[in-house]
N, C-alpha and C positions, 0 to 999 in steps of 0.2 A: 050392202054386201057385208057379210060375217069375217073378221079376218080367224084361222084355224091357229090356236096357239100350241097345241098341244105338240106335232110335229116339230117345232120351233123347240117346243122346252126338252123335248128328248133328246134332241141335237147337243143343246148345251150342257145336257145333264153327262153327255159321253165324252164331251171334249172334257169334260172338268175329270169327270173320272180317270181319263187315260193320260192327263197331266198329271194327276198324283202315283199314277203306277208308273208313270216314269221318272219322276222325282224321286220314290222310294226306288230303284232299282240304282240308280246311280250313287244311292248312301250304301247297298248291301253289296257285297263282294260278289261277284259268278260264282266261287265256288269257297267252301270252306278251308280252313285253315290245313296245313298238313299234319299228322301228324307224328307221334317219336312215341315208338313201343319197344321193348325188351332192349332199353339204351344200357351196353355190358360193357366194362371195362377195367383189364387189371395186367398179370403179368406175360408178354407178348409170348413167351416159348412153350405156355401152356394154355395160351389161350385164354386165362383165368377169368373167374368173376369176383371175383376175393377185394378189388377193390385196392390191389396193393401193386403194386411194381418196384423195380431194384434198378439202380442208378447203374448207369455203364451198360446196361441191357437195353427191354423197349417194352411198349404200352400195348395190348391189344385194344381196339375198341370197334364195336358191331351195335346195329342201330338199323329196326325195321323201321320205313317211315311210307307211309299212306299217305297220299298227296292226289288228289280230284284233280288238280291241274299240275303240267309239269314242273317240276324241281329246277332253277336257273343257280342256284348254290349250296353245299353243305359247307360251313363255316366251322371251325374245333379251336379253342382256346383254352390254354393249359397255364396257369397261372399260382405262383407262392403263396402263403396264408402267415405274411409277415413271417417270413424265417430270415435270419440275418447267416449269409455268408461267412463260414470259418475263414481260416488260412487255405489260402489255396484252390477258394472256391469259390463259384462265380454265381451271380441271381438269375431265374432259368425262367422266359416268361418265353411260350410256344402259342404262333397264330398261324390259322392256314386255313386257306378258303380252296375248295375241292371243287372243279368245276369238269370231271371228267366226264365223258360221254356215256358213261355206266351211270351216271349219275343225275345225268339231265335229263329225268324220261320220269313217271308216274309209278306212285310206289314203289323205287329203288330201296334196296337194302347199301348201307354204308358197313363197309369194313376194312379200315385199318392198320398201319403199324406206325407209331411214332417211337425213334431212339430218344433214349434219356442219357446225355451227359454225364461223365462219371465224376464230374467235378460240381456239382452242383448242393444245397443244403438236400439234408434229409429233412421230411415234415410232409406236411398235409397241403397238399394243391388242388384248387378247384379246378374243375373241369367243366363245361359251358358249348351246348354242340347246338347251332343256329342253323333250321332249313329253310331257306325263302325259295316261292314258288315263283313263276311267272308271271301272277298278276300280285306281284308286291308282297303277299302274306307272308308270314314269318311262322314258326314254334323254334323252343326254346327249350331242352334239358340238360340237366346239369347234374351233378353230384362232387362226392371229394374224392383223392384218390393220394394213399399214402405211400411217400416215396422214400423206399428204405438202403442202405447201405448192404451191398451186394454179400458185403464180409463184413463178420463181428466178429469183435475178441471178447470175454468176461473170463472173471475168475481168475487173474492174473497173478501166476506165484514165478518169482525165479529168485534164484539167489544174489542180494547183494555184493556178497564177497565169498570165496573162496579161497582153500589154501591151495599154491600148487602142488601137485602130486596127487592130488583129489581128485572129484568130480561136483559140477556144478549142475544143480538143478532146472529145471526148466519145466513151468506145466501154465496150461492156459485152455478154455473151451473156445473153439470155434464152429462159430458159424455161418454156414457157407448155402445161399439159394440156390447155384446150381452146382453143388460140389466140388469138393477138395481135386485141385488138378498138385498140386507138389507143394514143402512148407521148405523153405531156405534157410539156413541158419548162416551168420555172416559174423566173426569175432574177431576183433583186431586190435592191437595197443593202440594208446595213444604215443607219441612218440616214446617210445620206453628207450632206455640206454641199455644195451644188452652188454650185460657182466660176465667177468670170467665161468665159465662153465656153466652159462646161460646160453639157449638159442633164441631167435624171435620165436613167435607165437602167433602164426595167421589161421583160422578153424574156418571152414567150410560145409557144410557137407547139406544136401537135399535129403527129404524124409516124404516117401511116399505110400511104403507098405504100410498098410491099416488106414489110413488115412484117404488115399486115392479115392475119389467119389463119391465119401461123406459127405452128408448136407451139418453136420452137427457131430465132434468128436472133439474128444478131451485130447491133445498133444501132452505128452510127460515122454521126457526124457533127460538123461542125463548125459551128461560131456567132460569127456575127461580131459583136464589140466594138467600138460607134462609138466612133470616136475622140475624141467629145466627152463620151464617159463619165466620171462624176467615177471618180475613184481611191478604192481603199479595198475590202473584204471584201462578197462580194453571196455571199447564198443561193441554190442551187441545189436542187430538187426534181423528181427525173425520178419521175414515177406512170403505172404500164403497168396495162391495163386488158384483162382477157379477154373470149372473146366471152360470160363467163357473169354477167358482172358485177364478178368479184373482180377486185379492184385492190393491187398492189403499189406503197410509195414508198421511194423512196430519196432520203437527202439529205445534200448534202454544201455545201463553201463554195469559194472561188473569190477569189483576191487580183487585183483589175487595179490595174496600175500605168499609172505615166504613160512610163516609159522602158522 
């Protein structure tokens, strides 16, 4: 009797092959990676792409993402680039993992708003947006995003010292991202002793004409010192106020004399 080998070697030639297609199948993923197109991010009340945002405001950020299998998180990390904390301000590290229902589905669009702290350094922050899908896979975009002071001063001239009976100078450029809302001026002695035919001296007063809802304007003005101001070192505080609330102060001092 012949034994038939041939039907035997087919048999084992399928088992062997269909052990290796399922071998490779359990190293490659079901589906490909997701991923992160037209990832935009800057100043939240324009929407920007500019790449910049302003402390005490907010971040916009938008992010198409292509995902073959459902989306199970979008992750955002917003982090310092070694800026050391002034006076008065605190180090600003943002995490947050997004697992809304808008979000959990196949090719979602991500969009957006993180507040920025108005206490925090100005400088450059990276930014870092992680989408993991359901079967484990991950992508990964990133960029930097520079975080600037809502109000600037430059160009700072005022007067040292004055006589009374004069006027005292004042001039400074400001600039303001979302516009000049009022500029304060605040002048006080320091304990002065008020002399015969001397009054005290307290100045006050708001400046808003011309200024009101500039992003960028020279402040010049002058203040007049009565002439029966006592003599002696008065504090000055100029505080500019945008129209989004942030407020900047500056202070400085002021000698009035009598001659």
């Amino acid at each position: 009797m012949k034994t038939n080998l041939k039907p035997l070697a087919i048999v084992a030639f399928l088992g062997i092959l269909l052990q290796s297609c399922s071998s490779d199948d359990e190293g490659t993923p079901s589906a490909t990676a997701p991923i992160i197109s037209n990832f935009e991010y800057g100043e939240g009340s324009s929407h920007s792409e500019d790449q910049v945002a302003y402390k005490g405001s907010d971040i916009h950020l938008e992010a198409e993402i292509t995902a073959p299998a459902t989306v199970s998180s979008i992750s955002l990390a917003i982090h310092a680039h070694d800026l050391e904390p002034g006076e008065g301000e605190v180090e600003w590290d943002f995490e947050q993992t997004y697992t809304n229902a808008s979000y959990l589905v196949i090719n979602p669009t991500f969009h957006e708003h993180v507040d920025i702290p108005s206490n925090i350094p100005s400088g450059e922050y990276h930014v870092l947006l992680t989408v993991t899908d359901e079967l484990g896979n991950s992508t990964e975009a990133e960029g930097h995003l520079q975080i600037m002071d809502a109000i600037t001063l430059s160009e700072i001239s005022i007067s040292e010292t004055v006589v009374r009976g004069s006027d005292m100078h004042a001039e400074f450029i400001i600039h303001a991202a979302h516009g000049i809302h009022e500029i304060t001026v605040d002048i006080h002695g320091h304990g002065l002793e008020v002399g015969e035919g001397e009054v005290e001296w307290d100045f006050e007063n708001s400046y808003s004409e011309g200024y009101h809802d500039q992003t960028e304007v020279e402040f010049h003005e002058h203040i007049d010192v009565p002439a029966t101001a006592p003599a002696g070192e008065y504090h000055i505080l100029f505080t500019i106020e945008d129209e989004d609330g942030n407020t900047l102060e500056y202070e400085t001092h002021i000698d009035v004399t009598a001659l």
